[in-house]
PyMOL Python script that loads the backbone (N, CA, C, O; Angstrom):
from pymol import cmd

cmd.read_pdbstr("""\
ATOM      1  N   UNK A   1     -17.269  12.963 -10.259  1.00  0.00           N
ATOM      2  CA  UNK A   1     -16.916  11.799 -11.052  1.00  0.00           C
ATOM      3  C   UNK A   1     -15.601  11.209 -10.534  1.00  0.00           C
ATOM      4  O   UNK A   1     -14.553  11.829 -10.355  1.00  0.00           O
ATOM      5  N   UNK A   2     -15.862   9.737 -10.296  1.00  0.00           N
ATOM      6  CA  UNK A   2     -14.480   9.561 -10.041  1.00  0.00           C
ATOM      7  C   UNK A   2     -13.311   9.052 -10.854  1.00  0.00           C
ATOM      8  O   UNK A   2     -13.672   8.694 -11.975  1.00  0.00           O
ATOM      9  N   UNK A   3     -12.002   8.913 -10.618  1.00  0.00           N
ATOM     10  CA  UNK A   3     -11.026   9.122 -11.870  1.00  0.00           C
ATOM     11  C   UNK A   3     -11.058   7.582 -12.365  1.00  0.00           C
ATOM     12  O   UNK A   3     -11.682   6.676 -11.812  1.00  0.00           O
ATOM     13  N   UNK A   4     -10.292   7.480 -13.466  1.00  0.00           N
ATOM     14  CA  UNK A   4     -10.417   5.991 -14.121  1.00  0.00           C
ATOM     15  C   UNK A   4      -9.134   5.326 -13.337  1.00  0.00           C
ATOM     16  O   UNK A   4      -8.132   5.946 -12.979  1.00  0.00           O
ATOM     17  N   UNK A   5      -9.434   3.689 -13.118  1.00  0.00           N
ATOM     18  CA  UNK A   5      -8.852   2.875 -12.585  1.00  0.00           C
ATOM     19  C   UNK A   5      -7.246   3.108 -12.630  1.00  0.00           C
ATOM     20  O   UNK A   5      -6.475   3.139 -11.671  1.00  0.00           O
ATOM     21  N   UNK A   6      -6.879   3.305 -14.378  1.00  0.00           N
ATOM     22  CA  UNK A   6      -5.377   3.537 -14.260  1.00  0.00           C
ATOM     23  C   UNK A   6      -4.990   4.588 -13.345  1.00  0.00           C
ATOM     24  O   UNK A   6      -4.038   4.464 -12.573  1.00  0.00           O
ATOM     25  N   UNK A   7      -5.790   5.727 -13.428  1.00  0.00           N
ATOM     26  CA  UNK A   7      -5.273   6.930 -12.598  1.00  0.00           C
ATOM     27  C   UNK A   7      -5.338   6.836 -11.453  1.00  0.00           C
ATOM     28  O   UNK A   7      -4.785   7.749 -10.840  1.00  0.00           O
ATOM     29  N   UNK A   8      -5.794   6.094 -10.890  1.00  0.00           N
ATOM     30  CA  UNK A   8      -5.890   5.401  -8.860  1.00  0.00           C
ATOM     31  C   UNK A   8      -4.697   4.520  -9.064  1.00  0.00           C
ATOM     32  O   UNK A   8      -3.865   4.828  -8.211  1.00  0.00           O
ATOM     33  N   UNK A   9      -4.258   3.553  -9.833  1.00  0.00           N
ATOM     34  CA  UNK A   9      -3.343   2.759  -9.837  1.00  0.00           C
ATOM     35  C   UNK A   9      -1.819   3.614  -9.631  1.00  0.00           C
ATOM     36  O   UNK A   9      -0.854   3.467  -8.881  1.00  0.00           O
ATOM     37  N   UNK A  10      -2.151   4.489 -10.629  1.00  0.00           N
ATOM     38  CA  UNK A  10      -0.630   5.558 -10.642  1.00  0.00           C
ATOM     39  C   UNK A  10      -0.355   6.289  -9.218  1.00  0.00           C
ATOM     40  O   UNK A  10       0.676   6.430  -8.561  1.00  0.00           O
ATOM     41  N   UNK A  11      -1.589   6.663  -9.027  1.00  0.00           N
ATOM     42  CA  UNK A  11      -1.190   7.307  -7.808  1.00  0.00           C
ATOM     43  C   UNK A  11      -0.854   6.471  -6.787  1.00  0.00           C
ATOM     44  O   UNK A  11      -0.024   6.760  -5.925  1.00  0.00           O
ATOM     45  N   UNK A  12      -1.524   5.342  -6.851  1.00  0.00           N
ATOM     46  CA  UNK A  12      -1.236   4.094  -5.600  1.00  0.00           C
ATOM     47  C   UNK A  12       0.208   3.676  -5.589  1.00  0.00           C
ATOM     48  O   UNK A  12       0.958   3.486  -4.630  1.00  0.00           O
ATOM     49  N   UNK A  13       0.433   3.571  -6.961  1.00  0.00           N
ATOM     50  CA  UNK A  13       2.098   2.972  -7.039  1.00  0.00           C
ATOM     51  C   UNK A  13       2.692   4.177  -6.980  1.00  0.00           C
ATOM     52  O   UNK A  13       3.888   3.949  -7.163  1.00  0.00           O
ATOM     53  N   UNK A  14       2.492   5.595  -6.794  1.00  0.00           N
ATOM     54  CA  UNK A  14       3.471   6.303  -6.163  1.00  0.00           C
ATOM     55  C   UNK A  14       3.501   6.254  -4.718  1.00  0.00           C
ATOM     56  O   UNK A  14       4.586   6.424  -4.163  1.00  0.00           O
ATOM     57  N   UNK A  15       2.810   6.117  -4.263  1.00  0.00           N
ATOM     58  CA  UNK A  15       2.693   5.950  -2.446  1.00  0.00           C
ATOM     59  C   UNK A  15       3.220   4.574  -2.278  1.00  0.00           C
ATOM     60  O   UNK A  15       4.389   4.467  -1.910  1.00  0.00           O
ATOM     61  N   UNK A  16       2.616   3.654  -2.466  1.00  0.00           N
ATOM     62  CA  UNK A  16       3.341   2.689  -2.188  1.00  0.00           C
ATOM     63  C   UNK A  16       4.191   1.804  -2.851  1.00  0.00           C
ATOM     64  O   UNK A  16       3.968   0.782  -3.500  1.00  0.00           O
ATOM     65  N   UNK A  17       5.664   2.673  -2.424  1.00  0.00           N
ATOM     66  CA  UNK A  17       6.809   2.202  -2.800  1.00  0.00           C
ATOM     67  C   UNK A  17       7.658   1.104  -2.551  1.00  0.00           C
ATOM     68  O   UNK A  17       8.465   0.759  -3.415  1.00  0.00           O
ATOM     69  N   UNK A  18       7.577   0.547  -1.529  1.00  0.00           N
ATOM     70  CA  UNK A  18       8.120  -0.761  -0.804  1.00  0.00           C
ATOM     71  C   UNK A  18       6.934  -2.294  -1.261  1.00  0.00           C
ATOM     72  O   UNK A  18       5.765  -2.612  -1.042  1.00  0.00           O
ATOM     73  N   UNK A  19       7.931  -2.770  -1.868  1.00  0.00           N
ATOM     74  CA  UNK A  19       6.950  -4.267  -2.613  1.00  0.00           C
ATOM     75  C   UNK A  19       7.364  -5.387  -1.088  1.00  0.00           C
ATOM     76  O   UNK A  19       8.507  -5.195  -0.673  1.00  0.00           O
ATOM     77  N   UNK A  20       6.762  -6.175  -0.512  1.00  0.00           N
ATOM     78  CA  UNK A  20       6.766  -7.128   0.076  1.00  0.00           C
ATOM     79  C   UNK A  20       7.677  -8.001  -0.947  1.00  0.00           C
ATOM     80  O   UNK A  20       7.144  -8.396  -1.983  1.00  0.00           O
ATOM     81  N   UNK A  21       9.165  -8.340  -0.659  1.00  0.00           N
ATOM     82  CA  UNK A  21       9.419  -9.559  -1.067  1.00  0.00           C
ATOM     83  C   UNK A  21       9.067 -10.886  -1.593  1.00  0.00           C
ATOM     84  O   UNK A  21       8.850 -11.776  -0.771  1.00  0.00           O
ATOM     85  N   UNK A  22       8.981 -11.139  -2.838  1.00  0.00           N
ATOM     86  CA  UNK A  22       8.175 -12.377  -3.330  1.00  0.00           C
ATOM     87  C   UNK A  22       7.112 -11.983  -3.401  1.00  0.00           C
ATOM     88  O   UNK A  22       6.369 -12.941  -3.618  1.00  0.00           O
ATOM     89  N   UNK A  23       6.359 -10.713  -3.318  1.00  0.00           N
ATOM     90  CA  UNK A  23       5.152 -10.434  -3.772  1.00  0.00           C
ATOM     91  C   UNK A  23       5.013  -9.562  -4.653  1.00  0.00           C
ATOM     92  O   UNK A  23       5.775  -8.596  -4.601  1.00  0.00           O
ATOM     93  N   UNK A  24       4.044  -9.630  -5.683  1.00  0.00           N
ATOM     94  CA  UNK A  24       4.038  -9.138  -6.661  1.00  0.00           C
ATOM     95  C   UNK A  24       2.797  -8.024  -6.805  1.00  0.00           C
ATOM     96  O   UNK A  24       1.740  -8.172  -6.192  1.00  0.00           O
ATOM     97  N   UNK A  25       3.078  -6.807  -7.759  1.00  0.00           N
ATOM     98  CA  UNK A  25       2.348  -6.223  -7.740  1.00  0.00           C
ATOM     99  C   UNK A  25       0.638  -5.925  -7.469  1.00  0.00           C
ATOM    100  O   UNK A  25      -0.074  -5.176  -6.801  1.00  0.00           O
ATOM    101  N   UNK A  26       0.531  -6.869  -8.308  1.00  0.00           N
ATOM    102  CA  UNK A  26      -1.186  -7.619  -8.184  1.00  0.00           C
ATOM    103  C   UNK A  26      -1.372  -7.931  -6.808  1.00  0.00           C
ATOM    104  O   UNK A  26      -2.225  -7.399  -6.099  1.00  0.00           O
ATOM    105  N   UNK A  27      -0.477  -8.893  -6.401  1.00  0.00           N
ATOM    106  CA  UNK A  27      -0.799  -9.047  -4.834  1.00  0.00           C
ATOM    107  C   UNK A  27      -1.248  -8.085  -4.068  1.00  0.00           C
ATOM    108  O   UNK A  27      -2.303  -8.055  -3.433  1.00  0.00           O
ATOM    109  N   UNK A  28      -0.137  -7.034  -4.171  1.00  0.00           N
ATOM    110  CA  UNK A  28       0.270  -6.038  -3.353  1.00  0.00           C
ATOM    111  C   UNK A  28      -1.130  -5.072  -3.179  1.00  0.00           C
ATOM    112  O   UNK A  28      -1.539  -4.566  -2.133  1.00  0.00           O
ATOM    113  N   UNK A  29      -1.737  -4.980  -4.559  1.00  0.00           N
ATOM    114  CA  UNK A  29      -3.105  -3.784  -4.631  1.00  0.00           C
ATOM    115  C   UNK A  29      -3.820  -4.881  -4.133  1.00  0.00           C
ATOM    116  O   UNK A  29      -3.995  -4.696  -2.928  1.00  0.00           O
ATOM    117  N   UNK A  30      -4.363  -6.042  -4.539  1.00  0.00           N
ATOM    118  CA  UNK A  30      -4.948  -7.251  -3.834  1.00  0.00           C
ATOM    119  C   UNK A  30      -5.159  -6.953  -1.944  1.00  0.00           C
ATOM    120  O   UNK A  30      -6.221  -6.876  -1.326  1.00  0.00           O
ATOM    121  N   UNK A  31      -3.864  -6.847  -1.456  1.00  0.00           N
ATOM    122  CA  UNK A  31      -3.810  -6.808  -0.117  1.00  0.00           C
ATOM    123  C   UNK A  31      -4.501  -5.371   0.432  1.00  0.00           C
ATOM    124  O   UNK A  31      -5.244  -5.195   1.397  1.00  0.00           O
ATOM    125  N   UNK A  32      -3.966  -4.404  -0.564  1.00  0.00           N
ATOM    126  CA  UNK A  32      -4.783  -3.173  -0.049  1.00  0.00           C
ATOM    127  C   UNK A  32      -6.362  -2.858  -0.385  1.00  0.00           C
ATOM    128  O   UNK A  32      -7.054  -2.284   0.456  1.00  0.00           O
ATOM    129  N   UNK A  33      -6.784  -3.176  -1.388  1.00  0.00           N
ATOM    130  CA  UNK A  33      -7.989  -3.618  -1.085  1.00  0.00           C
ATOM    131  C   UNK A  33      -8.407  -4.347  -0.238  1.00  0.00           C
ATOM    132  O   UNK A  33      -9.544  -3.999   0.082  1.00  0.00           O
ATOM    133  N   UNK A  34      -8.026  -5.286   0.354  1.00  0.00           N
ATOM    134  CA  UNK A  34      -9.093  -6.260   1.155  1.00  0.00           C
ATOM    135  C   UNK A  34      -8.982  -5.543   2.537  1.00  0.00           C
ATOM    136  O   UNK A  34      -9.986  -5.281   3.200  1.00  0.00           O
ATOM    137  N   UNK A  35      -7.534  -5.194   2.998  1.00  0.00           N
ATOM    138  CA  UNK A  35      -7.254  -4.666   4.233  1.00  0.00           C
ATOM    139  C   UNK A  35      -8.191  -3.315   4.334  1.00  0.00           C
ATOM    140  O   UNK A  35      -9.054  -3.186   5.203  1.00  0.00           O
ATOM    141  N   UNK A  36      -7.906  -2.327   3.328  1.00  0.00           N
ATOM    142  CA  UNK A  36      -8.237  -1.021   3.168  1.00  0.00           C
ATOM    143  C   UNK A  36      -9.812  -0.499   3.074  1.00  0.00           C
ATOM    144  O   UNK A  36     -10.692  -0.292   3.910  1.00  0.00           O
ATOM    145  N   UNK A  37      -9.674  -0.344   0.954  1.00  0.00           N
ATOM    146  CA  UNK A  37     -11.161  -0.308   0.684  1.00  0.00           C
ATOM    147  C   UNK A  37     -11.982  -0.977   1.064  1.00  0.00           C
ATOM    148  O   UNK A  37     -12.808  -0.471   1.823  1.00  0.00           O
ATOM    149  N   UNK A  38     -12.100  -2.368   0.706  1.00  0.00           N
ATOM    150  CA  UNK A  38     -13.450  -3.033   0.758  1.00  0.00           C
ATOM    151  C   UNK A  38     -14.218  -2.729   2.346  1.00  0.00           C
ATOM    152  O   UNK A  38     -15.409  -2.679   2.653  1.00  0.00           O
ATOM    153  N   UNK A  39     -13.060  -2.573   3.101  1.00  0.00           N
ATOM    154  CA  UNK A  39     -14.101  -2.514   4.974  1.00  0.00           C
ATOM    155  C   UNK A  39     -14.626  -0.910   5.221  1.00  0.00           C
ATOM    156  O   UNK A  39     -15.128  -0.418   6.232  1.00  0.00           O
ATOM    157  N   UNK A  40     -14.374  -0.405   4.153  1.00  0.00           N
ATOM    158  CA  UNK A  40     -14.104   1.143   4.502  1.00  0.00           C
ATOM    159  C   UNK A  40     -15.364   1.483   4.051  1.00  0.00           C
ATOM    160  O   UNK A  40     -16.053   2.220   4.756  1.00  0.00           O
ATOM    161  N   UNK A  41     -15.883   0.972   2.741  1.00  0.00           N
ATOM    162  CA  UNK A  41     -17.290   1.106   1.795  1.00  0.00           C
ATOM    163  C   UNK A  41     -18.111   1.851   2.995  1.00  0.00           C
ATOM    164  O   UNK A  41     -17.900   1.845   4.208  1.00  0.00           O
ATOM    165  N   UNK A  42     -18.972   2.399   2.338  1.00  0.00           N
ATOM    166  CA  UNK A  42     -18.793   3.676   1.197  1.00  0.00           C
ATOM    167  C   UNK A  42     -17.853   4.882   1.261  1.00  0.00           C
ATOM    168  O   UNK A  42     -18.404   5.806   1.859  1.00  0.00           O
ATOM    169  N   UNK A  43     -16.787   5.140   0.902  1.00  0.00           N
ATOM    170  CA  UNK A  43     -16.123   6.346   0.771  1.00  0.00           C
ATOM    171  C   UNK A  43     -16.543   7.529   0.189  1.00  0.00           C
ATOM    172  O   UNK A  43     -16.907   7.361  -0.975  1.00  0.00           O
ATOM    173  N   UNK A  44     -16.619   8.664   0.589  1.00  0.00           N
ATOM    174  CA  UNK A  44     -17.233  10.073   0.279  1.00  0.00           C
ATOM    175  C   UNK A  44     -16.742  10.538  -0.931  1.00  0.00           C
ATOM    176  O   UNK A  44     -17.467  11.048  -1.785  1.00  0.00           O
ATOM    177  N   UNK A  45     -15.584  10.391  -1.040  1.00  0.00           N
ATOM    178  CA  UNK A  45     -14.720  11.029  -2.271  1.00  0.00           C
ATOM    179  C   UNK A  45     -13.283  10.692  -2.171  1.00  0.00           C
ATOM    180  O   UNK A  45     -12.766  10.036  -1.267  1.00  0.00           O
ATOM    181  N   UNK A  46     -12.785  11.133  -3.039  1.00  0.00           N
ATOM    182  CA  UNK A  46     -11.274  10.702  -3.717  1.00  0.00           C
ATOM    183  C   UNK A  46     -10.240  11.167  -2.563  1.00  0.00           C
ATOM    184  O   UNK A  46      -9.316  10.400  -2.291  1.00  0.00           O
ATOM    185  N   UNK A  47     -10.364  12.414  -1.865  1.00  0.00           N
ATOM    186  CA  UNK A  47      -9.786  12.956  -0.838  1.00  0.00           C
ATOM    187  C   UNK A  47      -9.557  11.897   0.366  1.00  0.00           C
ATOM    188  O   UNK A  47      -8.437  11.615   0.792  1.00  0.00           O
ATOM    189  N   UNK A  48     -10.680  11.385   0.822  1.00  0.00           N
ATOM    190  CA  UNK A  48     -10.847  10.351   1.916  1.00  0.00           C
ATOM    191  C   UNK A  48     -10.128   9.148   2.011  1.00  0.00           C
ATOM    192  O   UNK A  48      -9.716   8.699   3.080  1.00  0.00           O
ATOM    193  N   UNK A  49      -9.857   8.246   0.152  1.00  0.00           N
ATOM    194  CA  UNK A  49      -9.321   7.262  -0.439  1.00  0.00           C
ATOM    195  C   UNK A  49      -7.983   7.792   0.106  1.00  0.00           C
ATOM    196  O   UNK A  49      -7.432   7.292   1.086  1.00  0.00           O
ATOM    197  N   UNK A  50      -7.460   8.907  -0.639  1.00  0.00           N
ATOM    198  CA  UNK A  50      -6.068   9.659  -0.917  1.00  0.00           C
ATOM    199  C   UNK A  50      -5.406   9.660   0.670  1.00  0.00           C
ATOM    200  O   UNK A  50      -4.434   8.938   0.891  1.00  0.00           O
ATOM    201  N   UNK A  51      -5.818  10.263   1.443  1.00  0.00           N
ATOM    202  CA  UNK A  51      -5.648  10.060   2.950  1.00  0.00           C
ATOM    203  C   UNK A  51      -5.271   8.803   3.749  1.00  0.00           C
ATOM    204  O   UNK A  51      -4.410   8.713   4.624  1.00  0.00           O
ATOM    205  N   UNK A  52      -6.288   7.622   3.155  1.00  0.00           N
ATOM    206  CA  UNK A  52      -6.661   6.490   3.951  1.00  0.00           C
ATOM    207  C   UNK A  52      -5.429   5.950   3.425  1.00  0.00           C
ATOM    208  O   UNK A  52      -4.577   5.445   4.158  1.00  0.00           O
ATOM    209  N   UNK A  53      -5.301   6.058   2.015  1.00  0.00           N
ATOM    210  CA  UNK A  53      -4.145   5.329   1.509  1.00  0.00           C
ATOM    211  C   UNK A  53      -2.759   5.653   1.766  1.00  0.00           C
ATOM    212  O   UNK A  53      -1.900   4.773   1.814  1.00  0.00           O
ATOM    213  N   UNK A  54      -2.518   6.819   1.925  1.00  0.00           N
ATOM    214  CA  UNK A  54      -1.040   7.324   2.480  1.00  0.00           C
ATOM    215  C   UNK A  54      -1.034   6.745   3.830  1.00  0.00           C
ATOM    216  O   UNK A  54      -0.018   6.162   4.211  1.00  0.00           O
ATOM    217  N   UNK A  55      -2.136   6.852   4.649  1.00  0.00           N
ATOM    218  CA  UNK A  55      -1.544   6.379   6.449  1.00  0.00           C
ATOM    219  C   UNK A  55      -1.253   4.844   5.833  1.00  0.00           C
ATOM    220  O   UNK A  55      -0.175   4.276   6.007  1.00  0.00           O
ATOM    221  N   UNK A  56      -2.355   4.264   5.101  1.00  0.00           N
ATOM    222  CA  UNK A  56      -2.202   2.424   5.289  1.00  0.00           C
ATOM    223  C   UNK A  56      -0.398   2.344   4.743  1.00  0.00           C
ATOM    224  O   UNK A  56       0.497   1.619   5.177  1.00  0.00           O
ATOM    225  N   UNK A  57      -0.363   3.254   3.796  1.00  0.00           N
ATOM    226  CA  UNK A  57       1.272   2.776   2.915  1.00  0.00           C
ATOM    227  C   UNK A  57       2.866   3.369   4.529  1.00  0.00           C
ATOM    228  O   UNK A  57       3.972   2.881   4.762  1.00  0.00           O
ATOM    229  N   UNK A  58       2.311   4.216   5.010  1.00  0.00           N
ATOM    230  CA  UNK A  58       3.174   4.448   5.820  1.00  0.00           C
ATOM    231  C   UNK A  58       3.110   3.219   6.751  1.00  0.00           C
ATOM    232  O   UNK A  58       4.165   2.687   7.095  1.00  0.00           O
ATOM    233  N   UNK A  59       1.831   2.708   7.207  1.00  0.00           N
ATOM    234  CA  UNK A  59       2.028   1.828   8.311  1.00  0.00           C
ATOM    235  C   UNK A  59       2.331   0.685   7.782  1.00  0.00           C
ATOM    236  O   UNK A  59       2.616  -0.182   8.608  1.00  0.00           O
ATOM    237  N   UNK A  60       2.381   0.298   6.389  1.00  0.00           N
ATOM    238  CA  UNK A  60       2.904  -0.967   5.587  1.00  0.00           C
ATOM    239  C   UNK A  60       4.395  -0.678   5.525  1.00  0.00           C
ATOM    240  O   UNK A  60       5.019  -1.737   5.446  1.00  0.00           O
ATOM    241  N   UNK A  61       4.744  -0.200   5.529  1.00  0.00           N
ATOM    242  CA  UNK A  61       6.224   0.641   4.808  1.00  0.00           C
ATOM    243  C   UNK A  61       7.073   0.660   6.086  1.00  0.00           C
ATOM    244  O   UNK A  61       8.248   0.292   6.061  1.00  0.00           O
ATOM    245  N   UNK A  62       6.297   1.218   7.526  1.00  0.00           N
ATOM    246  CA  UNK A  62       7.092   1.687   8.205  1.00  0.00           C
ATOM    247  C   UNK A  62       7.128   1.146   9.802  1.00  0.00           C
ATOM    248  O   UNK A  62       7.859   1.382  10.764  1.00  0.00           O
ATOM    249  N   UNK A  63       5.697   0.109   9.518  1.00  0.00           N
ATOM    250  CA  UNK A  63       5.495  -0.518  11.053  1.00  0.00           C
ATOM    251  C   UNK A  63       4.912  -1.941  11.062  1.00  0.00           C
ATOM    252  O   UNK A  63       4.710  -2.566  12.103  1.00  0.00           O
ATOM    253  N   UNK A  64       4.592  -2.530   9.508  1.00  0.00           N
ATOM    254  CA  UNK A  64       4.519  -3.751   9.338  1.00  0.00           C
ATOM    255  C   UNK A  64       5.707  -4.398   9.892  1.00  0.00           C
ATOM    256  O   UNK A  64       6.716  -3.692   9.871  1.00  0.00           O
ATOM    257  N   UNK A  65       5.848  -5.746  10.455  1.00  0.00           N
ATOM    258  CA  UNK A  65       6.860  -6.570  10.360  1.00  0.00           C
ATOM    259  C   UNK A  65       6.428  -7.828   9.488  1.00  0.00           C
ATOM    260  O   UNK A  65       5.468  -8.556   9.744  1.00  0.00           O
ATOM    261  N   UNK A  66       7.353  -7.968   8.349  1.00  0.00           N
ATOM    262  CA  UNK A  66       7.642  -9.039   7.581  1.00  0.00           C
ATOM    263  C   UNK A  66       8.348 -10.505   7.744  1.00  0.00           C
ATOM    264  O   UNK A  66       9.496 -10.791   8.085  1.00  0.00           O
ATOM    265  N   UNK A  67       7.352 -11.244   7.413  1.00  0.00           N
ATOM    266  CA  UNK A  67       8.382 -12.838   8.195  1.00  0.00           C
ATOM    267  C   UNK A  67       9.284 -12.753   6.466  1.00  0.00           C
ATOM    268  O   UNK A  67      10.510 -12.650   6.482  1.00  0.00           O
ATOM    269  N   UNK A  68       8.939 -12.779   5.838  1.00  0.00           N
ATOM    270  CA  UNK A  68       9.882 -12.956   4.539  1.00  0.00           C
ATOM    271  C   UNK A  68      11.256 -12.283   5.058  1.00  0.00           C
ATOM    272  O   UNK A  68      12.314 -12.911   5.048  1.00  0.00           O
ATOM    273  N   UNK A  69      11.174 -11.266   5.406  1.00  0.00           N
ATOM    274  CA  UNK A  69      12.512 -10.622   5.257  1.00  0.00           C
ATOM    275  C   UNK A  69      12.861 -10.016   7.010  1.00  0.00           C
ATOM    276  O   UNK A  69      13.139  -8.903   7.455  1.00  0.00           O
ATOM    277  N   UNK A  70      12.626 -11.753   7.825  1.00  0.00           N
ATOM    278  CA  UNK A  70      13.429 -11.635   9.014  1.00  0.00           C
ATOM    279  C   UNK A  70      12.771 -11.024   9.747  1.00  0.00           C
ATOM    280  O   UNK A  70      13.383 -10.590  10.723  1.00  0.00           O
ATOM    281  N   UNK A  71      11.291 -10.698   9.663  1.00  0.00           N
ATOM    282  CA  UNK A  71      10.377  -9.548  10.872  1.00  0.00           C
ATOM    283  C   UNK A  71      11.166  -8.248  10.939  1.00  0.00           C
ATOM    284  O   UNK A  71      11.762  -7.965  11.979  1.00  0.00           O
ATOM    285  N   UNK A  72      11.190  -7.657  10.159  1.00  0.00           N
ATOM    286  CA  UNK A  72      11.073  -6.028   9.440  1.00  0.00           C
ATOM    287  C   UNK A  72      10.646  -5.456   8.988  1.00  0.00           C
ATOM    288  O   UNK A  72      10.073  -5.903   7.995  1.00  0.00           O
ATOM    289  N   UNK A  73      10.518  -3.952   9.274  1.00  0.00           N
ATOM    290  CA  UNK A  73       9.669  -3.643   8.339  1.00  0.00           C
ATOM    291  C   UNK A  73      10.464  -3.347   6.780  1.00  0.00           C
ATOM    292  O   UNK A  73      11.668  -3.539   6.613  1.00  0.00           O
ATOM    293  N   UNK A  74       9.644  -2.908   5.844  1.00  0.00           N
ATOM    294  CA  UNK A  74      10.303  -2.911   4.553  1.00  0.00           C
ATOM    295  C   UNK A  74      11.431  -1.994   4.379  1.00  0.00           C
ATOM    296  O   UNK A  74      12.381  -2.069   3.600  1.00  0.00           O
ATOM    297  N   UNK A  75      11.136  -1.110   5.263  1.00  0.00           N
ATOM    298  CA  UNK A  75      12.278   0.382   4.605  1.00  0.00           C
ATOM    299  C   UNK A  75      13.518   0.057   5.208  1.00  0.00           C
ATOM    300  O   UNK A  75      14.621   0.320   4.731  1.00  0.00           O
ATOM    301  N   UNK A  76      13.314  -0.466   6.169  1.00  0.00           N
ATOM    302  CA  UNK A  76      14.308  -1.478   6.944  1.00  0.00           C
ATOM    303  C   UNK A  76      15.176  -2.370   6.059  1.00  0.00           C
ATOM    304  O   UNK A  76      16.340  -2.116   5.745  1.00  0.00           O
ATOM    305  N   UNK A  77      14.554  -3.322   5.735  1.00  0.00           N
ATOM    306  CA  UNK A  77      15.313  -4.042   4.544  1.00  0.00           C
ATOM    307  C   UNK A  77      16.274  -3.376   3.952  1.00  0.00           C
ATOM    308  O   UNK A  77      17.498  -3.472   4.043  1.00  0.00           O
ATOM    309  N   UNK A  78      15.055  -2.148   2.845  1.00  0.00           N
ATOM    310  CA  UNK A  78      15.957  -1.401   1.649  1.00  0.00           C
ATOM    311  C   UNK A  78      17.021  -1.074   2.673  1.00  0.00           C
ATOM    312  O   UNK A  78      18.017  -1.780   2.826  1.00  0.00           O
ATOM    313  N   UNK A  79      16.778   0.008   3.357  1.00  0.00           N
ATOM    314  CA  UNK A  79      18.135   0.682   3.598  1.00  0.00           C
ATOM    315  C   UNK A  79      19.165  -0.315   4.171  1.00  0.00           C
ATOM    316  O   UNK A  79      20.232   0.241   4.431  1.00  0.00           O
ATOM    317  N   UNK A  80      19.136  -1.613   4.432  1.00  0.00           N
ATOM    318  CA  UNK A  80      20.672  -3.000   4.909  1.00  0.00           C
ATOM    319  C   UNK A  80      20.811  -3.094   3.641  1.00  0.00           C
ATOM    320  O   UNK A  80      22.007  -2.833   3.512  1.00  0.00           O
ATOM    321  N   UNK A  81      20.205  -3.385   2.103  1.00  0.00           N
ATOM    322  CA  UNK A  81      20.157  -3.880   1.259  1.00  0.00           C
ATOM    323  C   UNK A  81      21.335  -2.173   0.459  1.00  0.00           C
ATOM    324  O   UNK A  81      22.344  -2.494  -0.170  1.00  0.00           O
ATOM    325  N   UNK A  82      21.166  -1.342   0.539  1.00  0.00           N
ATOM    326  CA  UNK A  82      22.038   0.051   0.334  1.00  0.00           C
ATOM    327  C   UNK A  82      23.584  -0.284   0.518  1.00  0.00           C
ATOM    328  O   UNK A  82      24.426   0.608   0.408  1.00  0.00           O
TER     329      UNK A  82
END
""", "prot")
cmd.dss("prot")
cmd.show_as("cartoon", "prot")
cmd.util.cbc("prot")
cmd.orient("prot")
């Protein structure tokens, strides 16, 4: 069985910690769905999700470059913003 929506949400917003500037939460799961789940269909189980989603949040987090905030990546930002 798989878990209820809030409980994917919680875990999602613990992994992904870095918000895109001017973007808002909704967006943010918005973007990972379209990038992520939807191309991925059918997923085996919760394990596979859990996985897929930690690499996508590291490579959002840690190797995206952002035009909002000067072509950086996010963790980048935070830590000038420290």
């Amino acid at each position: 069985m798989w878990p209820s929506r809030g409980k994917i949400s919680r875990r999602l917003s613990a992994i992904i910690f870095v918000v895109t500037p001017g973007c808002t939460w909704r967006q943010q799961i918005g973007r990972y769905k379209t990038e992520l789940i939807k191309p991925r269909k059918p997923w085996h189980g919760l394990a596979d999700v859990e996985l897929a989603t930690a690499e996508w949040a590291d490579w959002f987090n840690n190797q995206l470059l952002h035009a909002a905030i000067r072509d950086i990546p996010p963790h980048e930002h935070v830590s000038r913003q420290s």
